[in-house]
N, C-alpha and C positions, 0 to 999 in steps of 0.2 A: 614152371612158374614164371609169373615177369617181371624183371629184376632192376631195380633202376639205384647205379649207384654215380657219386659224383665223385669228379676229380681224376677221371680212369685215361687219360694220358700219360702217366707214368708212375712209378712209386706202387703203392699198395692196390689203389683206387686200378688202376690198369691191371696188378694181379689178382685181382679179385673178380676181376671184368674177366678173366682169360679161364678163372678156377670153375665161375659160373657157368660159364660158355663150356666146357669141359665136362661138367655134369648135363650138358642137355637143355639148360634156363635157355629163355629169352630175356637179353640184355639188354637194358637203351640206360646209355653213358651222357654225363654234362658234364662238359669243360671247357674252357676258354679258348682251349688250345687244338687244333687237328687232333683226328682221330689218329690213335696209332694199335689200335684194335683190327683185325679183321677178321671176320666171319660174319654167313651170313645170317648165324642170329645175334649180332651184333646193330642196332641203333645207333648214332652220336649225334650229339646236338653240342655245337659251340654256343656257346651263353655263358654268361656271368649270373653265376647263382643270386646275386644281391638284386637281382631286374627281375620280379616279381611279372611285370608286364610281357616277357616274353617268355615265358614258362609254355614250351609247348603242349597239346591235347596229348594226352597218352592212356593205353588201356588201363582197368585197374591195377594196380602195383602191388605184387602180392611181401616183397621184401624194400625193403629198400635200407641201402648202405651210406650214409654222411660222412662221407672220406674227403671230401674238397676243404685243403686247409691250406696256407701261407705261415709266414714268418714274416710280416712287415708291420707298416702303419696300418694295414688292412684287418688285421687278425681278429677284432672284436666282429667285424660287419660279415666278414666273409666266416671264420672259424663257428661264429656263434649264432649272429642276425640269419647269416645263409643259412643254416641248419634248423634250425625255425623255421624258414620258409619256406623251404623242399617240404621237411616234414608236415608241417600243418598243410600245404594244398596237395600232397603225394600220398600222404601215409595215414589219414584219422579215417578210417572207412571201414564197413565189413566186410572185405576182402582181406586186408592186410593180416601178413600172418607175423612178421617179425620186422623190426627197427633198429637198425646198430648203429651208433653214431663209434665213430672213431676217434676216442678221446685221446690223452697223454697222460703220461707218469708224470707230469706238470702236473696236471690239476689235482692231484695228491698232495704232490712233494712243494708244489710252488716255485720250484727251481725254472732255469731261462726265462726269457724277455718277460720282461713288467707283464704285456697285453696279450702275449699266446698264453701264458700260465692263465690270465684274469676269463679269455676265450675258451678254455677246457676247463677248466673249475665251474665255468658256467654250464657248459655242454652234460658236465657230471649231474647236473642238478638237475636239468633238461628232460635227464632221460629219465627221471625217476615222474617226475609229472605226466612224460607221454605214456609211460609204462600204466601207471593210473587208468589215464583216458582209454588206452586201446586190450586192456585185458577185459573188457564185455563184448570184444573179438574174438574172445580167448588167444589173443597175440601178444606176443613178446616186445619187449625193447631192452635192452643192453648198452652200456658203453663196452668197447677194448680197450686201454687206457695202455696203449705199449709203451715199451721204454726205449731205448734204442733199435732200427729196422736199419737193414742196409739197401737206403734209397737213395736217390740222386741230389736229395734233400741235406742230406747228411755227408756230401763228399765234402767239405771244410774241416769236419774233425776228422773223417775215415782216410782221409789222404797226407793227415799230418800226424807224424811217428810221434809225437812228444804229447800232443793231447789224446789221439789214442790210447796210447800206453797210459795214462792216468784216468781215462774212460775206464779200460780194462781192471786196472788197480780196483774202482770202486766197484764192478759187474762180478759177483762173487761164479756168476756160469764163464769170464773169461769170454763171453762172445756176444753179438746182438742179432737178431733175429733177424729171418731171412721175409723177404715180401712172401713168399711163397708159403711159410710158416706162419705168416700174419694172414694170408688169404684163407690157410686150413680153420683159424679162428673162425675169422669173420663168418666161414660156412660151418660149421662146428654150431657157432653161437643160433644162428638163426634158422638151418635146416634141422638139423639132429636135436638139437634140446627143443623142446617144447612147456616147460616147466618154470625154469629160470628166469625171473624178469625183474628189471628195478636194479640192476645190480652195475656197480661200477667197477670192474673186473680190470684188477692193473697186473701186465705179463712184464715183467722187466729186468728176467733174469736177475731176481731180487738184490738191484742196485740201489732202491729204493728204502729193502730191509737191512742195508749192509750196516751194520753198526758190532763190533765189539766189546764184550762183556768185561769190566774192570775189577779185579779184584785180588788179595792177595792169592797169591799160590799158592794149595792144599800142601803140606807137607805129612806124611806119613811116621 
């Protein structure tokens, strides 16, 4: 199949590029940044997803992955704007067999920056609209809504003992998911189910359910 996901220079978007390439797909990647992919059924394209006008020609796209996300002032145009627009010129066709947009345990929880939480809460939404339009494909769409990945994204807290250790306190699994772990999703979600759409699917070694029950202690 031809797989086109964004963001695949590092982090999940690259292991996902690699889990693809591994089953057999044909891959074409968008990123800003050099490729750091190789194979030959490997494509890249450096672009900025918000530049609609240079979106290159590509065959029909039978999956496609919305992994391309920041953490700055950019997070609504790129997180949300970009993911609209891959999707709507990539992905509404009768080809298309499956759509994952790569949400966060933000858009649930509302927790970090004002405008990545405000960029996933959107993305949440997003996918239940495209799920609408593209099941007279009979094709899927999904978010992954992860919670903590050990990406390159994440070495500010991963490398400091004191807010780690209070990450941990709140991850009732004690650990955060590996890219590799996230890429078996990602192909999980959009190969093997066929069924499942519409759904905002949060993995976060339930950090997010962590809450304690209050009450007096039963006595016998």
């Amino acid at each position: 199949m031809n797989i086109l996901i964004t963001g695949t220079c590092s982090g999940i978007g690259k292991g996902c590029a690699e889990y693809f390439l591994k089953k057999g797909h044909r891959v074409y990647g968008f990123d800003w940044k050099d490729s750091t992919v190789v194979d030959e059924n490997y494509t890249h394209f450096c672009l900025d997803i918000r530049n609609k006008d240079i979106y290159p020609e590509l065959p029909a796209m039978n999956i496609i992955v919305n992994n391309a996300g920041v953490q700055n002032n950019d997070d609504i145009d790129i997180n949300l704007k970009g993911t609209i627009s891959i999707t709507e010129h990539y992905g509404i066709h009768p080809e298309i067999k499956s759509i994952v947009m790569i949400g966060s345990a933000s858009g649930h929880t509302g927790s970090e920056f004002p405008e990545y939480a405000a960029s996933k809460g959107g993305v949440l939404a997003y996918t239940k609209n495209v799920a609408m339009r593209v099941a007279k494909y009979q094709a899927t769409c999904n978010s992954l809504d992860f919670g903590g990945v050990m990406t390159e994204l994440n070495r500010p807290v991963m490398e400091n003992p004191a807010l780690w250790n209070e990450i941990m306190n709140l991850t009732p699994l004690k650990r955060w998911m590996s890219v590799e772990e996230a890429a078996e999703w990602v192909y999980f979600i959009s190969v093997t189910n066929r069924f499942c759409t519409g759904q905002n699917i949060l993995i976060d070694g339930l950090e997010a359910g962590n809450c304690n029950f209050i009450w007096p202690e039963q006595t016998n």
